[in-house]
MIZALUM-771234 format. One record per atom (N, C-alpha, C): residue in three letters; x, y, z. Coordinates in steps of 0.05 Angstrom, whole numbers, plus 5000, padded with zeros to 4 digits. Layout:
BEGIN
AlaXYZ ...
This chain:
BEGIN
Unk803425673392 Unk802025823372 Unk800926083383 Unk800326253370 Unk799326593377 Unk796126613371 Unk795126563393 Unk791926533394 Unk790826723406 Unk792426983405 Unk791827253422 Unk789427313416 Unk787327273427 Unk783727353417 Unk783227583408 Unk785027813412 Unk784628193406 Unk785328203377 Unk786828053363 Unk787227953334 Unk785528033315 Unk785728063292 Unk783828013265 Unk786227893256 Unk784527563255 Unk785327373235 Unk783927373207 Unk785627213184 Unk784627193159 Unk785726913150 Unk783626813130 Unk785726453125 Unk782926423098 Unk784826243081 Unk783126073062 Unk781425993068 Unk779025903064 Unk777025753086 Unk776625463060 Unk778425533034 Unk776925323013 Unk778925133009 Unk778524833005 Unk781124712998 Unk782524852975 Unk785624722979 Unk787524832962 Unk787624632933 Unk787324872905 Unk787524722890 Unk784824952872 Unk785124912849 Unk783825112822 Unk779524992827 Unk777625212839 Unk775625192834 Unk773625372826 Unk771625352819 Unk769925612813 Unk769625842832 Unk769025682854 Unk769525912875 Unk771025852904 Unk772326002908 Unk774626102931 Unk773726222951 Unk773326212978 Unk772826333002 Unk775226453020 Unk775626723021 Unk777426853046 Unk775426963061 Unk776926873089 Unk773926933113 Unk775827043132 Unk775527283146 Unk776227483159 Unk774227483180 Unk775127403205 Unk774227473243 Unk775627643259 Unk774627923269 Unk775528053291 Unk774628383282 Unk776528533308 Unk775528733309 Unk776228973276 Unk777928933265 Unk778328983240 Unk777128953220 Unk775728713211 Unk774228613200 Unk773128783175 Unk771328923191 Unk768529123177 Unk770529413158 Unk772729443178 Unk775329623165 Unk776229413139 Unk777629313148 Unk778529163117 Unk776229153101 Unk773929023106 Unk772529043084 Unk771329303065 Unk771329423077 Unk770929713055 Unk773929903054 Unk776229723060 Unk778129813043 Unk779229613015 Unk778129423020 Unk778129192997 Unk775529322976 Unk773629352986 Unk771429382964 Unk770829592960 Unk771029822978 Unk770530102978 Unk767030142972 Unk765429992984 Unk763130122979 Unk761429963004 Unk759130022999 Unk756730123023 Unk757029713031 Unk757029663059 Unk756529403064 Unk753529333088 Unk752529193080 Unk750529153104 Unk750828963112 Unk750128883144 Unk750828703141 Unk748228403142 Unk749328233135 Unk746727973127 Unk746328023091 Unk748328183076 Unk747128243047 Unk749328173032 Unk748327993020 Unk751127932993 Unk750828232964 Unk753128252979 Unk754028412963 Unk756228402934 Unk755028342906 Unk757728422883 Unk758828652885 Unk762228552897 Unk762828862879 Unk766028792880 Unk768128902865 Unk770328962859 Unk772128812885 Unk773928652883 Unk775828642912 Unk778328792896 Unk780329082914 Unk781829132905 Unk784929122919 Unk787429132912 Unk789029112935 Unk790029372948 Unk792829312958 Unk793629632965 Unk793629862950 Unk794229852930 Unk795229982906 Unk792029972897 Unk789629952894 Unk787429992890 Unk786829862864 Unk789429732857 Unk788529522828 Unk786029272836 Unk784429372814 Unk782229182814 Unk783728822812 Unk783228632836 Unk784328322843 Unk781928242823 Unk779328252835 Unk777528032823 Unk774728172828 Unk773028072814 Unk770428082823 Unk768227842839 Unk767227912860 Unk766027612876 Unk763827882895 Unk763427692909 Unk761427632939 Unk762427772960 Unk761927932977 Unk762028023002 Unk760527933017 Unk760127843035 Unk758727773066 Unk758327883089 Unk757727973102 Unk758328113130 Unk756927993143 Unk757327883165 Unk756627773187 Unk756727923212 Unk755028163225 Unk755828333247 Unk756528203276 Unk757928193291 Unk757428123315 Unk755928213339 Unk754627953355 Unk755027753358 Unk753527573340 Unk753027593323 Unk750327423301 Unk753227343288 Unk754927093285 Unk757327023270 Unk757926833282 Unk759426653265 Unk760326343276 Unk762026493303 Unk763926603307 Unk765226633319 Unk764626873341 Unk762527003340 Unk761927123354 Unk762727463351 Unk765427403335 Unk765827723325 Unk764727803293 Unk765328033292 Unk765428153264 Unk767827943237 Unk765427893223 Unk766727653201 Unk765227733169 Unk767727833160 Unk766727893132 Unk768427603118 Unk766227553091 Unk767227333080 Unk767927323048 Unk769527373032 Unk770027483014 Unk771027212988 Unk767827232976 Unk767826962952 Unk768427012930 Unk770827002920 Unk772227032900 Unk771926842878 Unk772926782847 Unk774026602840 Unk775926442846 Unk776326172840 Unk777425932863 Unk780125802853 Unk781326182846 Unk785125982832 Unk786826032860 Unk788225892859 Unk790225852889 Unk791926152890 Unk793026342859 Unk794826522871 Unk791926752874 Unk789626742857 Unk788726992869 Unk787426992898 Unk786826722915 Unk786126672941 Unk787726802961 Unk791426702949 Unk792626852962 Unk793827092966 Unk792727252938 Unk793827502937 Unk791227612955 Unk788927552957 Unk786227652971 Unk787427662999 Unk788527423015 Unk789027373039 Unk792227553036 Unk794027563029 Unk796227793035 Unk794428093037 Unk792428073019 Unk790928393023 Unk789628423039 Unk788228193052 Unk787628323074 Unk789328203107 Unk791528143105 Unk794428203131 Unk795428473122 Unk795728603093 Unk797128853086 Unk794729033114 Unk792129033107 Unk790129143114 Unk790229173145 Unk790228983155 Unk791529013182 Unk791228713195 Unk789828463178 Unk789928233193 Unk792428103194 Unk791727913213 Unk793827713204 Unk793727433207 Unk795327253194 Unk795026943188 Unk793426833207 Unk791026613199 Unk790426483226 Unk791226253234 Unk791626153251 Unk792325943269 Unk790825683255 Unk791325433261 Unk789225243256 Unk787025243276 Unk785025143271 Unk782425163280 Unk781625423298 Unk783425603290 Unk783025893306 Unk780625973308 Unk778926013271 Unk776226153286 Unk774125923308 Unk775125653305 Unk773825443325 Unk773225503351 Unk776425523353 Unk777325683382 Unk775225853390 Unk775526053375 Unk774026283377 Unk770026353383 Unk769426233360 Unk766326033379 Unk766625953405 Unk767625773405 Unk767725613437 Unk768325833459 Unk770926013446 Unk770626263467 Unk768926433480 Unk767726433462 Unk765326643457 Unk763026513450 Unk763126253470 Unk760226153478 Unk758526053458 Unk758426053430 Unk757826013401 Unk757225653405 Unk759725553420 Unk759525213412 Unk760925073439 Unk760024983448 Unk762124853471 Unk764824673458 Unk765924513477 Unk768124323462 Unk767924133445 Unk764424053455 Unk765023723447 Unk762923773429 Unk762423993416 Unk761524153389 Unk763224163371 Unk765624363372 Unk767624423366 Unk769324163349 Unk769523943367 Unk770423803360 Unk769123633334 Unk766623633341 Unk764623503324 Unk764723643303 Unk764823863303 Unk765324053274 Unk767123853253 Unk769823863270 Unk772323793255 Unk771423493241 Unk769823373263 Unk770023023254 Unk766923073227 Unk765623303229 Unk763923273207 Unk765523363180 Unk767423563181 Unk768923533165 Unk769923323145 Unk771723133164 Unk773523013159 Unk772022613158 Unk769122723161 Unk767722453159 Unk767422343128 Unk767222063127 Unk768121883115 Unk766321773105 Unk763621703109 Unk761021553107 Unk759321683113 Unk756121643104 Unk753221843099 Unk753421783141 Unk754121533145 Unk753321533173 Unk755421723192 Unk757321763190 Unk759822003204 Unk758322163203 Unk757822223177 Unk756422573171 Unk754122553194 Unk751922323193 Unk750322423204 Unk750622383242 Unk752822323245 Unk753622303286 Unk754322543282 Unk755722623263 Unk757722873273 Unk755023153267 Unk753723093252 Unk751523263256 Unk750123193285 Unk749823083292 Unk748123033313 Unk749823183340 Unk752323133340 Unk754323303359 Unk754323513361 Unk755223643338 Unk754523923332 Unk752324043333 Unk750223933329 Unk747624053348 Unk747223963369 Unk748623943389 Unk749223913420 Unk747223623422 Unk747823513406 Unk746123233424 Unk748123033446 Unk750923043443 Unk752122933460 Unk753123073475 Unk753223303477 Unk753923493501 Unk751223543516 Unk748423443511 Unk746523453529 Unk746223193536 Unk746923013534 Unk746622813548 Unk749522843576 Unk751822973568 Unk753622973582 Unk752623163601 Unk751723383597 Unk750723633621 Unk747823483636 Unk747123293616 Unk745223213639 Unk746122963659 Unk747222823652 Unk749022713675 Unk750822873695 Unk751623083683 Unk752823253708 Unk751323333728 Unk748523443711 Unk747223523731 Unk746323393743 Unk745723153741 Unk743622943762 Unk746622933780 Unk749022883780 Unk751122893798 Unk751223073819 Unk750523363800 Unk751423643818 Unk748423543843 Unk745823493829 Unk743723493852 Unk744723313879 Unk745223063876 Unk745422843892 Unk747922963909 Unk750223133897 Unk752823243921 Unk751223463937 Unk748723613919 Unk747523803942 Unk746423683968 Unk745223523959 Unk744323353984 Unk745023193995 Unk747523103986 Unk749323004008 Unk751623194030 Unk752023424008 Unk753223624024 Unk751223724045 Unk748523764045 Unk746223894065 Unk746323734080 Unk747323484084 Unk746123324109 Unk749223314117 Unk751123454116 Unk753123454130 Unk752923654150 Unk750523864143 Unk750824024169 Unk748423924189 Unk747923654193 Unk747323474209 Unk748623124215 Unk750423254220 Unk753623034233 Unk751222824248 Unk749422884254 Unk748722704285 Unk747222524270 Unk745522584245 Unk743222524232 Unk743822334210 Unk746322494193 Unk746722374170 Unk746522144162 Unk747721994168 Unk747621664155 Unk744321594156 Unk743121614175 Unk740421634172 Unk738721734150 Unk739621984150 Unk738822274129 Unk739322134101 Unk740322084091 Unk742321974069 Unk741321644067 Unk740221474073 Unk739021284077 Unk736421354061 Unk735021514080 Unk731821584079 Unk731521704051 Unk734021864045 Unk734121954014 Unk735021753996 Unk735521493997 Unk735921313976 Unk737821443962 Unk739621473970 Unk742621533959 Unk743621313945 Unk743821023963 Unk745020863944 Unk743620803914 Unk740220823918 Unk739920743894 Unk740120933871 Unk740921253889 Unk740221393860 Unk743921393857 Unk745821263864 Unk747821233861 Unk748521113832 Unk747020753843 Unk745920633829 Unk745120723803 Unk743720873798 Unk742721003771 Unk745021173758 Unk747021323773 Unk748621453749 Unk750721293745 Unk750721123756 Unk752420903750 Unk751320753713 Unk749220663726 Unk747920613705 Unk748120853676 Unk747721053682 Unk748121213658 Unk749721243650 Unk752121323676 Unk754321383658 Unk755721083639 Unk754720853649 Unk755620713634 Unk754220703605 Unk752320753603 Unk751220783573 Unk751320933566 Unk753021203574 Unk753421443562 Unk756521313549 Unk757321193564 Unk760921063555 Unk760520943536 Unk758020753527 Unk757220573508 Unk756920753490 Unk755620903482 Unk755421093463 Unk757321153462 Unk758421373476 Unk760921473465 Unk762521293455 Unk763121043455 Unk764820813435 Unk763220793406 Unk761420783415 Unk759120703386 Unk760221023376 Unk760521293379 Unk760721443368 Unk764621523350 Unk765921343365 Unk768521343368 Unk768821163341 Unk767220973344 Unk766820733314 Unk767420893294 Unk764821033298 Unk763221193271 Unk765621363262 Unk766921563277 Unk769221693274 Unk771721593262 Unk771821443276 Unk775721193268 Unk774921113245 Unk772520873253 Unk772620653239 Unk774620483255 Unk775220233253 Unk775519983266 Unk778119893237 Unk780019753256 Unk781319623240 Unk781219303255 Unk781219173228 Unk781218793227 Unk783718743216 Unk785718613235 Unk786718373227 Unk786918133217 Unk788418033194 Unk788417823185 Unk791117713190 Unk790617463206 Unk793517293221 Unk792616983224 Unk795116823216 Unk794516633214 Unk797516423200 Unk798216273197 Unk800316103189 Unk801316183153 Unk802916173149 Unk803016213117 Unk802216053099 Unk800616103072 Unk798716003058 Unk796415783067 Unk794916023093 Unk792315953095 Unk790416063077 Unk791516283062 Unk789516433052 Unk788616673055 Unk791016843076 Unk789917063083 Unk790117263057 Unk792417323042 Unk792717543019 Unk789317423004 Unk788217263002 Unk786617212978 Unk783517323003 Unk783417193024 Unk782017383034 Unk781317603044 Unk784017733042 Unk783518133035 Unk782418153014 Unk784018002988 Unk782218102960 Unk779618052963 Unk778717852972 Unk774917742973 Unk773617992988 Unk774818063007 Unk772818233023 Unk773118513013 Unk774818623005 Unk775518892983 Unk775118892956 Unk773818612950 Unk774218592920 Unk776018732896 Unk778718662913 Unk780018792896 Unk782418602890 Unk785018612878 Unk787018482878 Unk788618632883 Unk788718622912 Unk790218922930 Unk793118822929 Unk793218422943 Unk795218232955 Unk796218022936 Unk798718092935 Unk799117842916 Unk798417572925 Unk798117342910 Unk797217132926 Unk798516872907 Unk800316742921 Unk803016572921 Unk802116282933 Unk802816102926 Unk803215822940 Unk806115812964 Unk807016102954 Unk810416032958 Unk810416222996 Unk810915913011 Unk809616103033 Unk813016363042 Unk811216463058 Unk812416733060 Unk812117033039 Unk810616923022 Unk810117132996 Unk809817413016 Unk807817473038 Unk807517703033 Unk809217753077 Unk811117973072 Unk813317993082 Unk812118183102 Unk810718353091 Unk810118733105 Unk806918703111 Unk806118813129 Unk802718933126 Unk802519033110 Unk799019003093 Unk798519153071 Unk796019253080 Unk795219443075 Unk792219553078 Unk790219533060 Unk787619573072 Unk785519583045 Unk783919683063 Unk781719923045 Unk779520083065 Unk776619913060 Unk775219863071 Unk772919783065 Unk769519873075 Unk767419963062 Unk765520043095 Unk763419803095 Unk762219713111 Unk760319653123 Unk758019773134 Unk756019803120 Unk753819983132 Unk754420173145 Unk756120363128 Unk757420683132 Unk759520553151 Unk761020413159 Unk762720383184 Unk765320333161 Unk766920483177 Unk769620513151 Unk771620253168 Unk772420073158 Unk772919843172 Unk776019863148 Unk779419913162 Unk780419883157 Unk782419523158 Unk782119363140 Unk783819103138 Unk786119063132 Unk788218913150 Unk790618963153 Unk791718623143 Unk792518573122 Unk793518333118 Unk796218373128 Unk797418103139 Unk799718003159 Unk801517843139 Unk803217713156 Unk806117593147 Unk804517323161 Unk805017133154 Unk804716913171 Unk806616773186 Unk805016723209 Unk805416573235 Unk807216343234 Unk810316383235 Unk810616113237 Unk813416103248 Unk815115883262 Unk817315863263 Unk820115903236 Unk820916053239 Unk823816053221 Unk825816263234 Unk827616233215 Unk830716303217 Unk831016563206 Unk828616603184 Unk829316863165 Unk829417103173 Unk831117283167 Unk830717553185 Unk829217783173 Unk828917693151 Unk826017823137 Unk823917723150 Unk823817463146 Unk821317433163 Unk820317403190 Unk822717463203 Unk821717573227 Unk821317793241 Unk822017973225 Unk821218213217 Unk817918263210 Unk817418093196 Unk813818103181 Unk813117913209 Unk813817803224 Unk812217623251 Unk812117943260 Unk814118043266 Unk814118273284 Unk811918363282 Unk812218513258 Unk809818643251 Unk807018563250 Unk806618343245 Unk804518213253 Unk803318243269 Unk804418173296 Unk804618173323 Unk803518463336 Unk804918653329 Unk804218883334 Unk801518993318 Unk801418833300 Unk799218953277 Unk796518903294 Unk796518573306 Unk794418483327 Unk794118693346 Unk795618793361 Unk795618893397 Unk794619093381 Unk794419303355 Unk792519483358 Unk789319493344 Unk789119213336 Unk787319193325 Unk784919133340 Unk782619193331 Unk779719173338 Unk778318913344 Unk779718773321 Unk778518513317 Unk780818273297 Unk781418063300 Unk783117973290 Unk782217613278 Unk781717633253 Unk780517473237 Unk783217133239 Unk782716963258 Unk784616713259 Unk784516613233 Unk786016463216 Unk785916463184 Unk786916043189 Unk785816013183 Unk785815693181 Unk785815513159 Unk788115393142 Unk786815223120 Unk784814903133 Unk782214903122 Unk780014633130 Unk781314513108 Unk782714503096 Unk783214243077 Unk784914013086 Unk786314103107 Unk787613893120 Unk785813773153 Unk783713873149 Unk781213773170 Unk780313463160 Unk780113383173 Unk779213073166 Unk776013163162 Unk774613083193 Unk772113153190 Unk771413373191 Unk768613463196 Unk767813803214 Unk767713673242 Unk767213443252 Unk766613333275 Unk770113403289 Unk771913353275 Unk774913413288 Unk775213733297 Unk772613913295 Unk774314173294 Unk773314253318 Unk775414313332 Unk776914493364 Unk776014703362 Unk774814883368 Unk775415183373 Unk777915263386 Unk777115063421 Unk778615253438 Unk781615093420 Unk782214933419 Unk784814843410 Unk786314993383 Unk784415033367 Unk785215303336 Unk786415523359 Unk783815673369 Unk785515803392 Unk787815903401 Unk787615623424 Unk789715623434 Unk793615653417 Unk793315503391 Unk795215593373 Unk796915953370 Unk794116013379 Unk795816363373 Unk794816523397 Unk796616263427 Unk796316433458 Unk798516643463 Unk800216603434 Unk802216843439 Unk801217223421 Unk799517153417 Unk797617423407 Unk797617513430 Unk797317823423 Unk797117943457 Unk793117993459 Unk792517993483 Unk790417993497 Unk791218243508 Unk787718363510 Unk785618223510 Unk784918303478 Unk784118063463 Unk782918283435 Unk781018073427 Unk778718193406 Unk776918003409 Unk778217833378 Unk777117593373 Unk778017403347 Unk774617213339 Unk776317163315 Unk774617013301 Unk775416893289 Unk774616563282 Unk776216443276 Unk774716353242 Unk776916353221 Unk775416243200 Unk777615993186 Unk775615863170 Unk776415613163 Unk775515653135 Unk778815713119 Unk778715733097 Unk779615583066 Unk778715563044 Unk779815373028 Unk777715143025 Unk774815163034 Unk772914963035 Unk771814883006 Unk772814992981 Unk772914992953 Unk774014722944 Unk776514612970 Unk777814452961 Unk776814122976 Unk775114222991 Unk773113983004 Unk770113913008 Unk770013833015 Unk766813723010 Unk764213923032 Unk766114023041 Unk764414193065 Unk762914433067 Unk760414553077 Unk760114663065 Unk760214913074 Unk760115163066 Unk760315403076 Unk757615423091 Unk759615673115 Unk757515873130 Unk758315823161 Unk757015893176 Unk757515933213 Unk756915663215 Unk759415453238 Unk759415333253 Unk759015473280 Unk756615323298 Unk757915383333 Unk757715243341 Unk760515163355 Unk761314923362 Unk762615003396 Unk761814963428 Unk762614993444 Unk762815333444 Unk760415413444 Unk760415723443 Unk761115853431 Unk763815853416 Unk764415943393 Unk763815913358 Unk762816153348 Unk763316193318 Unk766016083304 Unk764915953290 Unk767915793255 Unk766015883235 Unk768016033216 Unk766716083198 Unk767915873169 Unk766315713167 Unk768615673139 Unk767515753116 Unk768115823095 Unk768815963071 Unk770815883047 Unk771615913029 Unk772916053002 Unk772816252991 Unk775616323002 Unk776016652994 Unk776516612957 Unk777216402945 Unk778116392920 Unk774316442905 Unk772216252917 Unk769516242907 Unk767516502909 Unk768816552936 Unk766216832950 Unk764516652966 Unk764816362959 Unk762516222993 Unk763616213008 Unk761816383029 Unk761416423060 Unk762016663067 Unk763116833040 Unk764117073052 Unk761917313055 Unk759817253050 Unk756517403052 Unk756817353080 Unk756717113095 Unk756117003119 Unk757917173139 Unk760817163132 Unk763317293145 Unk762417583148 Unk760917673129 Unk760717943134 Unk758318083151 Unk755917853149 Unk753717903164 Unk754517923196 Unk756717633196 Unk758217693232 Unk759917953231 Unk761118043225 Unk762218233227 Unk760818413233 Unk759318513224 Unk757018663235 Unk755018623255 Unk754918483260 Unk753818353279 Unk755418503306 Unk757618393297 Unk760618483326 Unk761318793325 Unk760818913303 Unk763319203306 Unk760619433294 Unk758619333280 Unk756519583278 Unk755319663304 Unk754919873316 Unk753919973341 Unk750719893341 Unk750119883373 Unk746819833368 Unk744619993360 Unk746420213353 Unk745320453351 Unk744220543319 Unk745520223306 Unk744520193273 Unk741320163262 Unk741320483238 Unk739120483234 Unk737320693256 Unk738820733281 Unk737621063293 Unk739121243279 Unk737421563282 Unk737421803280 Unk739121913297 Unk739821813313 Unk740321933339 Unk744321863348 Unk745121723330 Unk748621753337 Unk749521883339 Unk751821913351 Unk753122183352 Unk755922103360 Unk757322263343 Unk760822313345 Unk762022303376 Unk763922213379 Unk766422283406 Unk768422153398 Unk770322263423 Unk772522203418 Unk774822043435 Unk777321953438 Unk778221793461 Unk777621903485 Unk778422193482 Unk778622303511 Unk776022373517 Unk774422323507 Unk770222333515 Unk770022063532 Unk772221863522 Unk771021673532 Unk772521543558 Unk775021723555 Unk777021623580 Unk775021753599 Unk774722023593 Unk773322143613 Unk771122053626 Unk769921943606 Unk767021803626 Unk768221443645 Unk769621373630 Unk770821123637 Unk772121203674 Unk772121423682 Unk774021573691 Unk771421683717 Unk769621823700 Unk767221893722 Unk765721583727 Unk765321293706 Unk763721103718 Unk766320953740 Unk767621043728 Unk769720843755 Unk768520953780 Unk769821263781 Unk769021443801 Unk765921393831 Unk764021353800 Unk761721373808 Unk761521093827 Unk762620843812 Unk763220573827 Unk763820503854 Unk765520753853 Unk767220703881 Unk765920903895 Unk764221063889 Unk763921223914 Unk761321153928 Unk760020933911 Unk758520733911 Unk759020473930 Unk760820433932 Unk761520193945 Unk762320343969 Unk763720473963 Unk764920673995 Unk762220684017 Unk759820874001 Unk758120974014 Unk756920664028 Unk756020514012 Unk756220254022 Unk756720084048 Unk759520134048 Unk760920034075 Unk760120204088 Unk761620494095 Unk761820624113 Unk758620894118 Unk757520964101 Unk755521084112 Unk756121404102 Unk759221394099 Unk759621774107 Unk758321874087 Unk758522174082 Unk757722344069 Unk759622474060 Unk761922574078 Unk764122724070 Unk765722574042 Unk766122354045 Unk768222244014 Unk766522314003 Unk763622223998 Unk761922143979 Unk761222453961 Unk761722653980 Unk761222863966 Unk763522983952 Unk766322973958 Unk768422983947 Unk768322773925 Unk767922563921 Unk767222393892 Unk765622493877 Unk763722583888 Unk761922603871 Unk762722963851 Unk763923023872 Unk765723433855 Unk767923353837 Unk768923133836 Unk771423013827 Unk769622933794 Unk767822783796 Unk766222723773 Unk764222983755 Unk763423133782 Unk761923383762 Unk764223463757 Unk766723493760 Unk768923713742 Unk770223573727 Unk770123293725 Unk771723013698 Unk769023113675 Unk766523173684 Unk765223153655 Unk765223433645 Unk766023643663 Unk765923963656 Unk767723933623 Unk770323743625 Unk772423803603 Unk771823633587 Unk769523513584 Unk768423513553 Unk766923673538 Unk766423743555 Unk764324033545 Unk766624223546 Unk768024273550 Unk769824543567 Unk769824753579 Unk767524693605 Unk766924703628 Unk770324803639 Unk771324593639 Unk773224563654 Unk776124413641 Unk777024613632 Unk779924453613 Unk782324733612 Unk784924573613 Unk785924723602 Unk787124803581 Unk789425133594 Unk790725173549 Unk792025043541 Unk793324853549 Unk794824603534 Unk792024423520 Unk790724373536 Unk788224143525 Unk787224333502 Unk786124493502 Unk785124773483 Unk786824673454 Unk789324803463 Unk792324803443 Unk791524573430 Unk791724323435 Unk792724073437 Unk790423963404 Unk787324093426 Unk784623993401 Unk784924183383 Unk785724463378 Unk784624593356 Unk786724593336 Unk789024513349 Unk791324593329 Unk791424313309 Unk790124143310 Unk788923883289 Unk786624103278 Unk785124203277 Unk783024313262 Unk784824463228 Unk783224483213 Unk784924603187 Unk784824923196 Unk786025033174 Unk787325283178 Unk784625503180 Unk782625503160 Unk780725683153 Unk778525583170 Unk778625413197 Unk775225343204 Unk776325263233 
């Protein structure tokens, strides 16, 4: 893509599609030019201005809003006029051909993004947070990804760097005492303050998953033998009649989806093909998929008919279990026991040998209050009910996964041997793994890679 920064870009900034009002937003050195060849009159800037937008030919387009934003006072740091039109799709785009005629041209996806972060406006793991406030899904997304975007997780990340950068200064200073050091470095309680960013960075990793939640959302599996009940317990928990639901086993062949939230947590449910030996090549096709549906799932709901249970005193965990050791690991499960409508038993949490049974009727709705209180229990962050969440993303979290390893080993190193020399090379290796979440330290492929997912106008 052509992300030449000397540019004046121009782009829609409003979804596509007929509204009251339409936004074309113009960044760069052109800017303030195009705009008083579009409107031809006096602009200040910080002052909404009515007046005339016209095109080449000086035919009056529309009447709206002018904006000027001078630089550096602008999202992006340059000169950004913003031009609020009425919100029909061809006069948006005859606005945006008028001003490329003018002298801009098309912008890139997440170009003016780029362009902040260039120009110092927003770091990365701002930037990013922008996009995921966007594109959030629940009152709770909105409010992590607010919390990002006002740097609350890029100051917890710069402050772990920095407690890093201190502890390499002073391990690098006692290198220009070879004779002393291991001593030197002792007397400074190195290991324990080792110890401590160990400790942080791992609850900085915790968060950043709890924030990764909030973003994705989590998908649950439903797997289990054919006509346990799983199509009827998608419908119970979606309340919907998403799955058809058959006596005739094999009815449902393909994964089906259904969205659901949980205390803002957007929890995607994946009903399966059931588990079983056959010949069919349809249906082993729907095992396939199954199978694969597990290895990427979050959490994977074991589906059990209790009507062929004698007692509750007969029920196994680890033996239910063990039935589906051909699931791939590691993933977490839960096992439920369904169809209790048809026996005397009664709903809600069994724990039996450390493990949760849930039994239920997905046909009644008993136990499925209970099913959902665990669920939450397991996949809402602890962070439920603070102010204080905040958005990230895989690579926020490889990265720290990446500096606590780091930090582990240079921990254990120092340990054995005493030196100073590795310990301070670990420890530069970790202040420059957390520079590229902030973007400190990244490159133009990584750059390329995040903004060109951003939409066209932001």
């Amino acid at each position: 893509m052509n992300y030449k920064s000397g540019d004046t870009i121009a782009a829609i900034a409003t979804p596509t599609g007929s509204g009251g009002i339409g936004i074309v937003r113009v960044s760069g050195p052109e800017a303030i030019s195009i705009a008083k060849k579009i409107s031809s009159a006096e602009i200040t800037p910080r002052h909404a201005l009515l007046t005339k937008f016209k095109n080449g030919d000086g035919f009056t387009i529309d009447q709206g809003i002018l904006l000027y934003f001078q630089a550096p006072h602008s999202f992006t740091g340059e000169d950004i006029i913003e031009l609020q039109a009425h919100g029909g799709s061809a006069l948006l785009n005859t606005l945006l051909r008028t001003c490329c005629y003018f002298g801009a041209r098309i912008a890139n996806p997440g170009e003016f993004s780029l362009r902040a972060f260039q120009n110092n406006k927003l770091d990365l793991a701002q930037a990013e947070s922008l996009a995921d406030l966007i594109g959030a899904s629940t009152e709770r997304a909105v409010i992590s990804a607010a919390n990002s975007l006002q740097g609350k997780f890029s100051e917890k990340v710069k402050e772990l760097s920095a407690q890093i950068m201190k502890l390499r200064i002073v391990v690098e200073a006692s290198l220009n005492f070879p004779e002393e050091e291991i001593n030197f470095l002792k007397d400074l309680n190195v290991s324990s303050k080792l110890s401590n960013l160990v400790e942080k960075a791992d609850r900085l990793k915790k968060r950043a998953r709890e924030g990764k939640l909030l973003r994705d959302g989590l998908t649950l599996v439903l797997a289990g033998n054919p006509n346990v009940g799983k199509s009827s317990l998608l419908n119970a928990l979606t309340s919907t009649d998403r799955a058809i639901v058959s006596n005739i086993p094999g009815t449902t062949r393909d994964t089906i989806e259904e969205q659901i939230q949980l205390d803002g947590i957007p929890i995607n449910i994946v009903d399966t093909a059931g588990l079983r030996k056959t010949d069919s090549l349809v249906e082993l096709q729907g095992i396939a998929r199954t199978i694969s549906a597990v290895s990427n799932a979050d959490l994977a709901l074991l589906i059990y008919d209790i009507s062929i249970l004698g007692k509750l005193d007969d029920l196994e965990p680890d033996l239910l279990l063990a039935q589906f050791n051909d699931l791939p690991d590691p993933i977490r499960k839960t096992i439920i026991m369904n169809k209790s409508d048809l026996t005397d038993f009664p709903s809600g949490e069994i724990r039996k040998n450390g493990s949760s049974v849930f039994v239920l009727s997905a046909i009644t709705g008993e136990g499925i209050s209970e099913l959902k209180d665990h669920l939450k229990s397991l996949l809402i962050p602890e962070s439920e009910g603070r102010d204080d969440s905040m958005t990230a993303r895989q690579r926020h979290i490889s990265t720290l996964e990446d500096c606590t390893n780091a930090l582990k080993s240079a921990a254990s190193s120092f340990d054995t041997t005493g030196a100073g020399e590795l310990l301070a090379e670990d420890l530069k290796s970790c202040a420059n793994s957390l520079e590229e979440i902030t973007g400190g330290n990244c490159s133009d492929e990584l750059l390329g890679e995040i903004f060109s997912k951003f939409c066209i106008g932001k």
